[in-house]
C-alpha positions as CSV (number, residue, x, y, z in Angstrom):
1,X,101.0,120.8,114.4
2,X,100.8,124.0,112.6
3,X,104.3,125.3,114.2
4,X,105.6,121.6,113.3
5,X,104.9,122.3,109.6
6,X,106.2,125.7,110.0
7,X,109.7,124.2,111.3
8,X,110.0,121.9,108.6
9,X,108.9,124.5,106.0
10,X,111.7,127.0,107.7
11,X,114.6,123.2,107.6
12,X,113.9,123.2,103.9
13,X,114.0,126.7,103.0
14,X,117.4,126.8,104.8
15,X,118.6,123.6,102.7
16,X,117.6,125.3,99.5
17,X,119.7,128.4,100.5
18,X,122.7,126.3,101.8
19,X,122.4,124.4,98.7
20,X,122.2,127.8,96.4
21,X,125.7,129.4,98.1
22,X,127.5,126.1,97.3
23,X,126.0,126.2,93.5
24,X,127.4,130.1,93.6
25,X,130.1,129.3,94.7
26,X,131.2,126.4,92.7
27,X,130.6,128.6,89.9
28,X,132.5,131.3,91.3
29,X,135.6,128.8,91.0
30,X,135.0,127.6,87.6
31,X,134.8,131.2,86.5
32,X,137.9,131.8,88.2
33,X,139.6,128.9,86.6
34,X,138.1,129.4,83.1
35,X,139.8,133.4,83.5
36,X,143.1,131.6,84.8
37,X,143.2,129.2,82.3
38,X,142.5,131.7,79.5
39,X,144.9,133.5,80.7
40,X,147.2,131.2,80.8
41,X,146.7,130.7,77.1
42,X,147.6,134.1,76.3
43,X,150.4,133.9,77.9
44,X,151.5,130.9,76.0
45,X,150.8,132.7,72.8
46,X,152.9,135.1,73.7
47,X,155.6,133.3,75.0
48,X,155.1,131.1,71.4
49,X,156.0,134.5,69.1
50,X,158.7,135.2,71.2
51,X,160.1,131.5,70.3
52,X,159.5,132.1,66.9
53,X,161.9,135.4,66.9
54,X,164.6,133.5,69.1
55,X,163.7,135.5,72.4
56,X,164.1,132.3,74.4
57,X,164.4,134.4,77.3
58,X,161.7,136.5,77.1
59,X,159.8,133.2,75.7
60,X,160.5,131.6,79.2
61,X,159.0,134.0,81.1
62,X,155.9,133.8,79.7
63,X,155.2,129.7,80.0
64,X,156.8,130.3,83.5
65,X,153.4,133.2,84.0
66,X,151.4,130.6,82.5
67,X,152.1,127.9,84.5
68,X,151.8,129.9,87.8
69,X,148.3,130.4,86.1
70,X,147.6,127.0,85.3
71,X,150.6,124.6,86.8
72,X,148.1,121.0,85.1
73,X,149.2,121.6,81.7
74,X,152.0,120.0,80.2
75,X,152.0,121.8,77.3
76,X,153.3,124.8,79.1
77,X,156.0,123.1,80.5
78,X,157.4,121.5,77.5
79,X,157.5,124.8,75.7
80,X,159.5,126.1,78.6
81,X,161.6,123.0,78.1
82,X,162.2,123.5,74.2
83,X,163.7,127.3,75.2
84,X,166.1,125.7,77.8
85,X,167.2,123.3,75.2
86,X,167.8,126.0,73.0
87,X,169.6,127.9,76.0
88,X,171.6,124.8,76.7
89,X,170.2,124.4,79.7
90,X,169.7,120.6,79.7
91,X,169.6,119.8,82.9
92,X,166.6,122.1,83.7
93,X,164.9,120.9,80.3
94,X,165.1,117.8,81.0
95,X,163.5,118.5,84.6
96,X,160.1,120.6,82.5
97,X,159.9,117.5,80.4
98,X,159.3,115.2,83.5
99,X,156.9,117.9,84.9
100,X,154.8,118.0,81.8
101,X,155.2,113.9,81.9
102,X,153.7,113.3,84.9
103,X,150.7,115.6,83.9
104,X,150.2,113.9,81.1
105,X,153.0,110.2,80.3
106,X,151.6,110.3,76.8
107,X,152.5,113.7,75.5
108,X,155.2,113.0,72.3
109,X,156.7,116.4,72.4
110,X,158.2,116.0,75.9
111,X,159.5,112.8,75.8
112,X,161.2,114.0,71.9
113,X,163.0,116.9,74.0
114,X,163.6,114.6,77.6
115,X,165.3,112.2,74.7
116,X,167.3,115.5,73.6
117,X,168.3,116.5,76.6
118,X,169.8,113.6,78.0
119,X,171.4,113.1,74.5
120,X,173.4,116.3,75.5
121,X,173.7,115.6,79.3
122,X,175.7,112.1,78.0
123,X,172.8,109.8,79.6
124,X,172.7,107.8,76.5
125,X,170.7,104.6,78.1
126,X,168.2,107.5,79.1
127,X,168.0,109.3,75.8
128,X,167.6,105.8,74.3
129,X,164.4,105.0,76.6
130,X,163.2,108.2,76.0
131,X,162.7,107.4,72.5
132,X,161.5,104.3,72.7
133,X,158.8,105.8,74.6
134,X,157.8,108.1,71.6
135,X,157.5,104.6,69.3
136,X,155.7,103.2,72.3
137,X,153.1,105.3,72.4
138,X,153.1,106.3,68.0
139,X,154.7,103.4,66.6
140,X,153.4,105.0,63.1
141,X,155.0,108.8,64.2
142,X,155.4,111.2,61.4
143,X,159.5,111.0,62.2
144,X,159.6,107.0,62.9
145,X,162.4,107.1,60.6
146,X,164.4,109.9,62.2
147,X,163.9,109.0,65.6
148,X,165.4,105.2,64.2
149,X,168.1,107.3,63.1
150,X,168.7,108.9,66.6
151,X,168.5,106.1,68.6
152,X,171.7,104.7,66.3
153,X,173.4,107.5,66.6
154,X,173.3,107.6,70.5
155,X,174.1,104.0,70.3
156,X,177.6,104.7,68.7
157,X,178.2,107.2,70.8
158,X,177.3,105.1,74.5
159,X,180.2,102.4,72.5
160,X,182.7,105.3,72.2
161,X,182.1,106.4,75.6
162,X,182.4,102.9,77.4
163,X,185.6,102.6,75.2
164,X,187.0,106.3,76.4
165,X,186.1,104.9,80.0
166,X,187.6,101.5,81.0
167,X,186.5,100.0,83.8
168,X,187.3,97.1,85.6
169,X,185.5,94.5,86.3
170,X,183.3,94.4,90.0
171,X,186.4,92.7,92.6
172,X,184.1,90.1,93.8
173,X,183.6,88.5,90.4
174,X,187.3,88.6,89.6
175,X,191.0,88.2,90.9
176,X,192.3,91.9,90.5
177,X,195.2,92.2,88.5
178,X,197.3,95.4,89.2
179,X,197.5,97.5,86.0
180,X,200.9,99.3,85.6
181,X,200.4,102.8,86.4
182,X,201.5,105.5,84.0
183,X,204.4,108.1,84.8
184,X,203.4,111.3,84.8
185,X,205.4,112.4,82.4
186,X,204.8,109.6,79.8
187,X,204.6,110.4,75.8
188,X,201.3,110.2,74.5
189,X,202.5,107.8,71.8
190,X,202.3,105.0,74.1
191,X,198.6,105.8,75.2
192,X,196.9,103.7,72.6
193,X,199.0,100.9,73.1
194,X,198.3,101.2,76.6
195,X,194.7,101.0,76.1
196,X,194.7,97.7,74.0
197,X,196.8,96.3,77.0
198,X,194.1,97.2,79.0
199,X,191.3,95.5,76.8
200,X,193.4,92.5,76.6
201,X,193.7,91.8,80.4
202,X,189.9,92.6,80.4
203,X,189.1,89.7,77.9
204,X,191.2,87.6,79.8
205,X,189.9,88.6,83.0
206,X,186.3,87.2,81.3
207,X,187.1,84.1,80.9
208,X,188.8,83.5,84.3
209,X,185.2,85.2,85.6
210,X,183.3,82.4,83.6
211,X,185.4,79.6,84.7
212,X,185.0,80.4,88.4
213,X,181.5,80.6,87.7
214,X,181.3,77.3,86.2
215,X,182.7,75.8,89.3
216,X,181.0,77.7,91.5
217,X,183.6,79.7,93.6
218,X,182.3,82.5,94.2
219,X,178.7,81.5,95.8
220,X,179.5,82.3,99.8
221,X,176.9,85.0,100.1
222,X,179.2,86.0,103.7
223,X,182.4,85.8,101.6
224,X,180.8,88.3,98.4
225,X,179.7,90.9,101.2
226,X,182.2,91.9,103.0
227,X,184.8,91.6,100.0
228,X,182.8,94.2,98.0
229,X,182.5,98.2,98.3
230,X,178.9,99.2,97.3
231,X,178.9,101.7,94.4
232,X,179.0,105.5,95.1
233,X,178.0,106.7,91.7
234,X,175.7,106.0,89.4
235,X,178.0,105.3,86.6
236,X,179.8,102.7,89.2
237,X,177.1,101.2,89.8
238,X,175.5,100.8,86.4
239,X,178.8,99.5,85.1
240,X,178.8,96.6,87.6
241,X,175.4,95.7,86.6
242,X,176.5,95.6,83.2
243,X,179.2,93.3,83.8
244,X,177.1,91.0,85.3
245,X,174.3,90.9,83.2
246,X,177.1,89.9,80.6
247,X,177.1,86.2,82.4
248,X,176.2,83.4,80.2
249,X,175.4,81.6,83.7
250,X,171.8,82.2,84.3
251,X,171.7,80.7,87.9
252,X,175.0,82.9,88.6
253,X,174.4,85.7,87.0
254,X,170.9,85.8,89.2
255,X,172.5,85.1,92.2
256,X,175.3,87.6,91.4
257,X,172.8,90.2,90.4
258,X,170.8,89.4,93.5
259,X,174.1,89.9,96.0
260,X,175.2,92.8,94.3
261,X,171.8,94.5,95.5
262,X,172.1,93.0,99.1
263,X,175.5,95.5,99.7
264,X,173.7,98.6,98.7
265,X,172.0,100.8,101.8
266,X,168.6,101.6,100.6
267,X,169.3,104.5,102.6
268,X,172.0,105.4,99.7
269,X,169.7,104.9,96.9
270,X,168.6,108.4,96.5
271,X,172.3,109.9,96.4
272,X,173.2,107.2,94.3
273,X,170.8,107.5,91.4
274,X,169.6,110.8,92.1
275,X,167.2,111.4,88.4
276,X,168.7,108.1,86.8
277,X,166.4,105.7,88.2
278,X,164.5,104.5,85.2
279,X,161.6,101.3,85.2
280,X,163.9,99.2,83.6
281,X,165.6,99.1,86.8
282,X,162.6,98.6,88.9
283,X,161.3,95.8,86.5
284,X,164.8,93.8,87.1
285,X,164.9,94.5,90.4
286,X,161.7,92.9,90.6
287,X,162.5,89.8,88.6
288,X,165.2,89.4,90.4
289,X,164.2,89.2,93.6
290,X,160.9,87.0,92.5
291,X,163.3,84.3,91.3
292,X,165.4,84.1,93.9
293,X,161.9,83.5,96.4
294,X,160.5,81.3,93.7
295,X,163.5,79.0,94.5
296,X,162.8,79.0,98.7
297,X,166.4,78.8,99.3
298,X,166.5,79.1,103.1
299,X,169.8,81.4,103.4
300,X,167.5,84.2,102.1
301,X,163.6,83.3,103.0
302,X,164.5,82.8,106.4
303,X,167.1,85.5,106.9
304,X,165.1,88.3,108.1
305,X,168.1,91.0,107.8
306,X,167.6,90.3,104.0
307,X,163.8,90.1,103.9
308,X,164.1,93.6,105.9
309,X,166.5,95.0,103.4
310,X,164.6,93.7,100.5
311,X,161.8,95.7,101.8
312,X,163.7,98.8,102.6
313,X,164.4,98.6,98.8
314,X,161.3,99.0,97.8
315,X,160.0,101.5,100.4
316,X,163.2,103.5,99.3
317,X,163.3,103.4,95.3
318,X,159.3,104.5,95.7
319,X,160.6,107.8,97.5
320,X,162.4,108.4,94.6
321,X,162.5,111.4,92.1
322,X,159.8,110.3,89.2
323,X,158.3,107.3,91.2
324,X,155.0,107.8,90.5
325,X,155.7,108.1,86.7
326,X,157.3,104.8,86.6
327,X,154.6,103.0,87.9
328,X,152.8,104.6,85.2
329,X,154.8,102.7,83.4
330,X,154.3,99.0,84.7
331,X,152.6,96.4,82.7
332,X,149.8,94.7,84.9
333,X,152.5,91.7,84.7
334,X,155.5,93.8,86.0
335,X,152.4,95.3,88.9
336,X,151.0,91.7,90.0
337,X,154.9,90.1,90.0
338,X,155.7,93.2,92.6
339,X,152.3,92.1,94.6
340,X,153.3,88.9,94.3
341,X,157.3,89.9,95.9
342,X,155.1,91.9,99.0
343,X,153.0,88.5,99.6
344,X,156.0,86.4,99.7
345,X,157.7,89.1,102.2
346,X,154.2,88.9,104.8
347,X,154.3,84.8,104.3
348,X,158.2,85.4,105.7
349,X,157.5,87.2,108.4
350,X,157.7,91.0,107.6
351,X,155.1,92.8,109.4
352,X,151.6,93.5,106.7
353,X,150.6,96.5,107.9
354,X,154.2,97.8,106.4
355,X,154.1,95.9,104.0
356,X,150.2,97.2,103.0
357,X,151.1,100.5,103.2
358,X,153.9,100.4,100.5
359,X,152.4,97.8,98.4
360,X,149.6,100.0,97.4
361,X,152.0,102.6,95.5
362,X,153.1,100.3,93.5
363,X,149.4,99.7,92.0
């Protein structure tokens, strides 16, 4: 009995100890991380007078030392961000701004200099979004006014651009018409005129596009696939959507919208939008895709090459550059409508345990 006692005496002595080296070492770490992290914060301060006397490079490498110090602060990384902007570098800022988003989606400063950035960069739908955000988050923000301002500004600029860039409408929702091509040695003079021409067959091109709408001649899903190319460029791409979104033909423009997605790979999805996938996308994707399942038309609830594909969408855009900060994004109503697409793709035959797998990311 007495070397019984003794063996449990010795089985809690070594618990205490056990439990002593893990209190040691726990503190150990958060010693270390406290010396990191301070630092880190020296190195920020240092990095912030170099700002202040326009070093931007020498500013740079400081938030880049204090990140490798402490890489879960976004403040860090939207400092470094301000210097690239100031650099002209706003490719990279704009990357920094996304860094320091996902640490934290509600930090101001970052998504003022992501809306910069793009601003520069031309990705005026972006920069727009970007300060919506800002409003989103501070609808009372000290420079409500100015950001109003901005947002206006980048406005007039996306209409100038779309008017620099004409482009014709997507071939499957319109007759081409074979615009006269310009001799290479042609006087300017003649270029505006040329460019009115070119509106004008445009209009008129509209309203043949709403009349075969209206009677309905365009609705062979076969026929719309394999007449149309699928985009290879963002701009492409976001151009078509454009045009069809302009449809005053709700059921078409669905449909449309719905068999325009059908001739893009999901495989091509990452070359295509590369960093210009934004929720807005995601969130009409989503409707999309729910209406057309609310209305259990058999050519696509029972077509499993479809359901497949309209899986593969989803599995794809969620490998996606900035994913995870999207779905930071989602209402619970944009989440549970997605849940809802997943659901409808098991009740159709899609196997679950794919479809459980991807349908938790998404939460």
């Amino acid at each position: 009995m007495s070397s019984f006692n003794n063996l449990n005496d010795w089985i809690e002595t070594m618990k205490k100890k056990d439990k002593q080296i893990l209190e040691e070492k726990q503190e150990r770490k958060n010693k270390e991380k406290k010396e990191k992290e301070k630092t880190a914060e020296e190195l920020k301060e240092i990095g912030n007078n170099f700002f202040r006397q326009n070093q931007y490079e020498k500013a740079i490498d400081n938030y880049t030392k204090a990140i490798n110090a402490n890489p879960r602060n976004e403040i860090y990384y939207s400092n470094r961000a301000a210097c690239l902007i100031k650099l002209k570098k706003f490719k990279e800022a704009e990357n920094d701004c996304v860094k320091s988003l996902e640490i934290n989606p509600k930090f101001l400063k970052s998504w003022l200099r992501k809306a910069t950035a793009n601003r520069y960069l031309k990705n005026y739908t972006q920069a727009i979004h970007d300060f919506q955000q800002v409003l989103l988050i501070n609808s009372q923000h000290i420079n409500k006014k100015k950001i109003e301002e901005e947002k206006i500004d980048i406005v007039k600029k996306s209409e100038e651009k779309e008017k620099n860039q004409f482009v014709e409408k997507p071939s499957f929702l319109i007759q081409e018409k074979k615009d006269i091509q310009p001799k290479k040695n042609e006087p300017k003079k003649n270029e505006l005129q040329k460019n009115q021409n070119k509106i004008k067959v445009s209009q008129s091109k509209n309203k043949e596009l709403e009349k075969m709408v209206q009677e309905n001649s365009l609705l062979d899903s076969s026929d719309f696939i394999s007449s149309e190319k699928p985009p290879v460029s963002f701009y492409e791409f976001e151009e078509k959507w454009r045009s069809l979104s302009q449809l005053s033909d709700k059921k078409n423009k669905l449909l449309f919208k719905f068999k325009f997605l059908l001739i893009i790979s999901p495989l091509d999805l990452k070359n295509l939008f590369k960093d210009s996938f934004s929720v807005e996308f995601l969130v009409d994707f989503s409707q999309i895709i729910h209406q057309i399942f609310a209305q259990n038309d058999p050519q696509f609830t029972k077509n499993m090459e479809i359901l497949n594909q309209i899986f593969s969408l989803f599995e794809k855009i969620s490998q996606l550059n900035r994913f995870k900060m999207h779905v930071l994004f989602l209402s619970k109503e944009e989440k549970s409508l997605i849940g809802s697409i997943f659901d409808s793709l098991e009740k159709y035959g899609i196997e679950n345990n794919r479809i459980t797998e991807i349908k938790k990311l998404y939460k």
